[in-house]
ChimeraX commands (.cxc) that place a marker at each C-alpha (Angstrom):
marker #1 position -139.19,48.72,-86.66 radius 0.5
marker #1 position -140.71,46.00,-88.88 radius 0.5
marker #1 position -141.79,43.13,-86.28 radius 0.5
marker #1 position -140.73,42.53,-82.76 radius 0.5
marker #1 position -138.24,39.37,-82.12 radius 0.5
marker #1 position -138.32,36.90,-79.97 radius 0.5
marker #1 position -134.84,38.29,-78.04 radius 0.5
marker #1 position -135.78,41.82,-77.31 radius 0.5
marker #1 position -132.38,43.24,-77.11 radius 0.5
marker #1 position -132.19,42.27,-81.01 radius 0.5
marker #1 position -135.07,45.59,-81.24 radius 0.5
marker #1 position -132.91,47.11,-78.86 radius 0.5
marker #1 position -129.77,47.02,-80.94 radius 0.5
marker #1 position -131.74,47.79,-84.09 radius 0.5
marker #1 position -132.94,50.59,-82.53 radius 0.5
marker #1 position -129.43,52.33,-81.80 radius 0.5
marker #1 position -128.18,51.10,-85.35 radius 0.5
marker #1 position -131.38,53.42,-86.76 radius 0.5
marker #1 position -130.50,56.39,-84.05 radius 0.5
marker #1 position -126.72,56.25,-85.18 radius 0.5
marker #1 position -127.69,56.29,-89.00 radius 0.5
marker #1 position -129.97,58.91,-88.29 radius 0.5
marker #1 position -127.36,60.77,-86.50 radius 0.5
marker #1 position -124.65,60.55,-89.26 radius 0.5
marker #1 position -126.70,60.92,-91.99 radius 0.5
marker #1 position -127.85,64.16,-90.34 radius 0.5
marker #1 position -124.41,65.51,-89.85 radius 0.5
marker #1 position -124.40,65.31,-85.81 radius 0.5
marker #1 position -121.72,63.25,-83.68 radius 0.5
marker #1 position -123.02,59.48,-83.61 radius 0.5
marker #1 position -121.65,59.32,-80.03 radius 0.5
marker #1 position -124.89,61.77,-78.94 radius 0.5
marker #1 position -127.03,59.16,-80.49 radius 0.5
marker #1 position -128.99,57.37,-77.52 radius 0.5
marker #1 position -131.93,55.07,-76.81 radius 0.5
marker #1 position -134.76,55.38,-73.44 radius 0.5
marker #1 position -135.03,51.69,-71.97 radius 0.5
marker #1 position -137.38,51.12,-68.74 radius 0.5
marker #1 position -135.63,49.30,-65.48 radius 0.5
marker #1 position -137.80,47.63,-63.61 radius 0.5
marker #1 position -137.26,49.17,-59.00 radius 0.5
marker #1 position -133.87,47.16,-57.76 radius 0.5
marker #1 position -132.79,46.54,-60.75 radius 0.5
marker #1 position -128.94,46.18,-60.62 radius 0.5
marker #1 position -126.73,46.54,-64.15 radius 0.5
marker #1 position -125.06,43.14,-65.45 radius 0.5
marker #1 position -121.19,43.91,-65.11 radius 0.5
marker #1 position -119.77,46.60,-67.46 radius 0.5
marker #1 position -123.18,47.52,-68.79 radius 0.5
marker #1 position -122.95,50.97,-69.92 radius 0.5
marker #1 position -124.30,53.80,-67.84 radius 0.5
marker #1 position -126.27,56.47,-68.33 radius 0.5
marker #1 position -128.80,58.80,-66.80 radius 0.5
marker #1 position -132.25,58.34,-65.11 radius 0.5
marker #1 position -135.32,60.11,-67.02 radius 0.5
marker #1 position -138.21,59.54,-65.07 radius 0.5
marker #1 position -138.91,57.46,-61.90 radius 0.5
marker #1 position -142.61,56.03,-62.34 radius 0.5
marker #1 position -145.20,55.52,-59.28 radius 0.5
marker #1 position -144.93,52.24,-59.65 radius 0.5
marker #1 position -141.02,52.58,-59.15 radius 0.5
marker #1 position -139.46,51.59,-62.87 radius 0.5
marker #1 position -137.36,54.13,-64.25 radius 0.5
marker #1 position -136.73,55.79,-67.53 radius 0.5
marker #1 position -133.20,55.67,-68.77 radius 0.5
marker #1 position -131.64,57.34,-72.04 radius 0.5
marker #1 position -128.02,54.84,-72.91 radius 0.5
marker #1 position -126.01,55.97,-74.92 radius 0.5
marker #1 position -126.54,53.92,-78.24 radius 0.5
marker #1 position -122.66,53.33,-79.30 radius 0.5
marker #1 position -121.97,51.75,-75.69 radius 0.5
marker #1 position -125.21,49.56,-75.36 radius 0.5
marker #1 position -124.25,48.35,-79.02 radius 0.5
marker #1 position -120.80,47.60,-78.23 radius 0.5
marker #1 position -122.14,45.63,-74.69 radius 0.5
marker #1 position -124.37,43.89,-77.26 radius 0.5
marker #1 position -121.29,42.50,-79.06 radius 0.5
marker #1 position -119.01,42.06,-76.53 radius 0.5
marker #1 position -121.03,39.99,-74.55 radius 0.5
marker #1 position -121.90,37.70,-78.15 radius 0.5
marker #1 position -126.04,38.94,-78.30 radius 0.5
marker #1 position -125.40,40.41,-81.92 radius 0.5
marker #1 position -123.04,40.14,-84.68 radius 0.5
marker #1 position -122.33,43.65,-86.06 radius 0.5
marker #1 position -121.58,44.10,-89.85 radius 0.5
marker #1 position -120.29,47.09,-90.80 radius 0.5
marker #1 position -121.27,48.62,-94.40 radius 0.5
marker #1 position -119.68,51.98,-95.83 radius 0.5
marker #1 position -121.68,53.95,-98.38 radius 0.5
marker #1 position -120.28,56.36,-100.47 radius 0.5
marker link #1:1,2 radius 0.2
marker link #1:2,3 radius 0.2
marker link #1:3,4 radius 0.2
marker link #1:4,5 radius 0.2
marker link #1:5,6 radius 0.2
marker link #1:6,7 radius 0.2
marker link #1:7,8 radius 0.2
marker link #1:8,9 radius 0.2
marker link #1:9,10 radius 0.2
marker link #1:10,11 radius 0.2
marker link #1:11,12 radius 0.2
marker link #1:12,13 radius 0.2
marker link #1:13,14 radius 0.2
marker link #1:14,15 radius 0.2
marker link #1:15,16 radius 0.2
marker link #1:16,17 radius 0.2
marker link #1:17,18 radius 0.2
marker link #1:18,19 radius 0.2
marker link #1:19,20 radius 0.2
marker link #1:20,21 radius 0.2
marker link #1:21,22 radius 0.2
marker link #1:22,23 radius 0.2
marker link #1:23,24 radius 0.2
marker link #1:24,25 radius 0.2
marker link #1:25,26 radius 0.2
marker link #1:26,27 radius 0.2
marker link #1:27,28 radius 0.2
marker link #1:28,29 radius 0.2
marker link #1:29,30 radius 0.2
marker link #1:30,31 radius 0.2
marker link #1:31,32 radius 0.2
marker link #1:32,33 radius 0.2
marker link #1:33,34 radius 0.2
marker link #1:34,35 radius 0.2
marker link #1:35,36 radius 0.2
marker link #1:36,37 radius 0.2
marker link #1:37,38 radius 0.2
marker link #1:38,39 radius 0.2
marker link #1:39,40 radius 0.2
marker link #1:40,41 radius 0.2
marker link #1:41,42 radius 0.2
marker link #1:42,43 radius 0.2
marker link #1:43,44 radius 0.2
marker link #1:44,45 radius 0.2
marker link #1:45,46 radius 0.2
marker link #1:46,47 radius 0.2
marker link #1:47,48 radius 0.2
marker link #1:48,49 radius 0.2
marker link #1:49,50 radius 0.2
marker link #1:50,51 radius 0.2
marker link #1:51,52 radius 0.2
marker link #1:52,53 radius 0.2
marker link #1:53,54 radius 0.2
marker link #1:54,55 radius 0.2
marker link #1:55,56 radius 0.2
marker link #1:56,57 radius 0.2
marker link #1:57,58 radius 0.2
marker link #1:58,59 radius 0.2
marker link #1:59,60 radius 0.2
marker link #1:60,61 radius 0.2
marker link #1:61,62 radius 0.2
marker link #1:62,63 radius 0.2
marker link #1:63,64 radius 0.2
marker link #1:64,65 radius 0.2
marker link #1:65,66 radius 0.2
marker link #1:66,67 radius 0.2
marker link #1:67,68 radius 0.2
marker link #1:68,69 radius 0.2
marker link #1:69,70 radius 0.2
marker link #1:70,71 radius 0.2
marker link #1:71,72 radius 0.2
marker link #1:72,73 radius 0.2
marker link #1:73,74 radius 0.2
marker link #1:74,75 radius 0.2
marker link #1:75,76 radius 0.2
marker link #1:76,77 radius 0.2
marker link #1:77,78 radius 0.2
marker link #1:78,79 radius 0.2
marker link #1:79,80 radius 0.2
marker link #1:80,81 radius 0.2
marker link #1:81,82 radius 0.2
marker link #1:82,83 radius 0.2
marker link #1:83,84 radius 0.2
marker link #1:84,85 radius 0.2
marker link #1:85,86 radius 0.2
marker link #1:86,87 radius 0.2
marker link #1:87,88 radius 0.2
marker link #1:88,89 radius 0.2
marker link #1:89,90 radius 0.2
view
């Protein structure tokens, strides 16, 4: 990633837009692409935020989760935080 934003779910959304290219353009499903965000103890989901599976639990209780990239992307633009264009290369 070039430079961090000031809305840090914009480098969260680049970041599964890179692991989905990189997926593709190495010629495995983009729907095993995923990203690892940390969750900070009691954290609770926001309604229909996608789920996925805990990594690591920390000592100082945050936890490690991998998402898969397509859904968080999709939450992303369903709830209005990015604008997805969509570009086809040949």
């Amino acid at each position: 990633m070039k430079g961090k934003s000031t809305a840090p779910w914009l480098d969260v959304a680049r970041q599964c837009v890179e692991n989905i290219n990189f997926h593709t353009k190495n010629g495995m499903p983009a729907d095993d692409a995923g990203v690892l965000i940390t969750t900070p103890k009691g954290w609770k989901a926001p309604p229909r935020f996608p789920r996925g599976e805990i990594f690591q639990v920390k000592e100082d209780g945050t936890r490690v989760r991998r998402l898969p990239a397509m859904r968080l992307l999709a939450w992303f633009a369903g709830n209005g935080f990015v604008n997805l264009n969509f570009e086809e290369s040949k």
